[in-house]
C-alpha positions as CSV (number, residue, x, y, z in Angstrom):
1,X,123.2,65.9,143.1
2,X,120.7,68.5,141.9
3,X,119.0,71.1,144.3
4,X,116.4,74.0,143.1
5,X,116.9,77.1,143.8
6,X,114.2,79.6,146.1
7,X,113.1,82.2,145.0
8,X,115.4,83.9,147.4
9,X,118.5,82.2,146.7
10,X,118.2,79.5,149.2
11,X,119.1,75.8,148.5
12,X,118.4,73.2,150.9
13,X,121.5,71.3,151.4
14,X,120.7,67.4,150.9
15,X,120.5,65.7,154.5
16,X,122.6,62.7,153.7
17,X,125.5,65.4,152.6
18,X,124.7,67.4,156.1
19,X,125.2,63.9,158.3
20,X,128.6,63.4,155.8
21,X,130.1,67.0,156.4
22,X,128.6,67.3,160.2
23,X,126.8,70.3,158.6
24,X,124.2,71.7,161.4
25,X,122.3,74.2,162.4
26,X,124.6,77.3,163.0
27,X,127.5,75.6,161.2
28,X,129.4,78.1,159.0
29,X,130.0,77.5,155.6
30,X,132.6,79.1,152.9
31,X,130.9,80.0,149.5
32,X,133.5,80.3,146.7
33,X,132.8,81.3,142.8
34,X,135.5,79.6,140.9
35,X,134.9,80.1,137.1
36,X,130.9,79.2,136.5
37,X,130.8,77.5,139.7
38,X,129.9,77.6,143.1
39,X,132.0,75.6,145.8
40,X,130.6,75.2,149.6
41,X,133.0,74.3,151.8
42,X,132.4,73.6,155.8
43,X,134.3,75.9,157.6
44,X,136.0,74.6,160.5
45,X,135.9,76.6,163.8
46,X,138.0,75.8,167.0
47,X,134.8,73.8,168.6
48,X,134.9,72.0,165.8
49,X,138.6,70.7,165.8
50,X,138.9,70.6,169.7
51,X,135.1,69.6,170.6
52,X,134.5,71.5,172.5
53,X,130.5,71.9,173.6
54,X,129.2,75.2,173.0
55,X,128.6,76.1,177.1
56,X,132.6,75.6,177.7
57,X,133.7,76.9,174.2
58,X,131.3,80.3,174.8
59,X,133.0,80.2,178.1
60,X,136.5,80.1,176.8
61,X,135.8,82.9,174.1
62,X,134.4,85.3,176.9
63,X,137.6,84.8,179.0
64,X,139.8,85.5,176.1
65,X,137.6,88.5,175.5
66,X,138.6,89.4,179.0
67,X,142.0,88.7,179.3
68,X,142.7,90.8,175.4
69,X,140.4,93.7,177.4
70,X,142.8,93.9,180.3
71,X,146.0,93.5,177.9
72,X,144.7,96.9,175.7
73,X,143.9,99.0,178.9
74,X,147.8,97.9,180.0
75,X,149.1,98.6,176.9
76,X,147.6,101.9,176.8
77,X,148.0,102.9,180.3
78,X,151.6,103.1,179.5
């Protein structure tokens, strides 16, 4: 599939490869260099896998956030 490049370095990934990979807005991507070429790879994130929507999985992360807080300020309380 060929894609030009911007003058910037952007490429527009092809929509009917976005609908096959679930590639959105936001999703992160892995860029590797192997040899002369360049490999992008979807990179899955726990919403992803668990699907989670982003209101409960943002939700989730900030508790988490919390709970590791607490868990430092007990460790070094000690």
């Amino acid at each position: 599939m060929e894609v030009k490049v911007h003058r910037k370095g952007i490429i527009v990934i092809p929509a009917e490869v976005r609908r096959r990979l679930n590639v959105r807005e936001g999703s992160v991507m892995e860029l590797e260099v192997e040899g002369d070429k360049i490999v992008l790879k979807r990179k899955m994130t726990l919403l992803d896998m668990y699907g989670v929507d982003k209101e409960m999985g943002d939700s989730a992360v900030k508790e988490l956030e919390r709970l590791r807080k607490e868990e430092v300020e007990r460790e070094n309380s000690v």
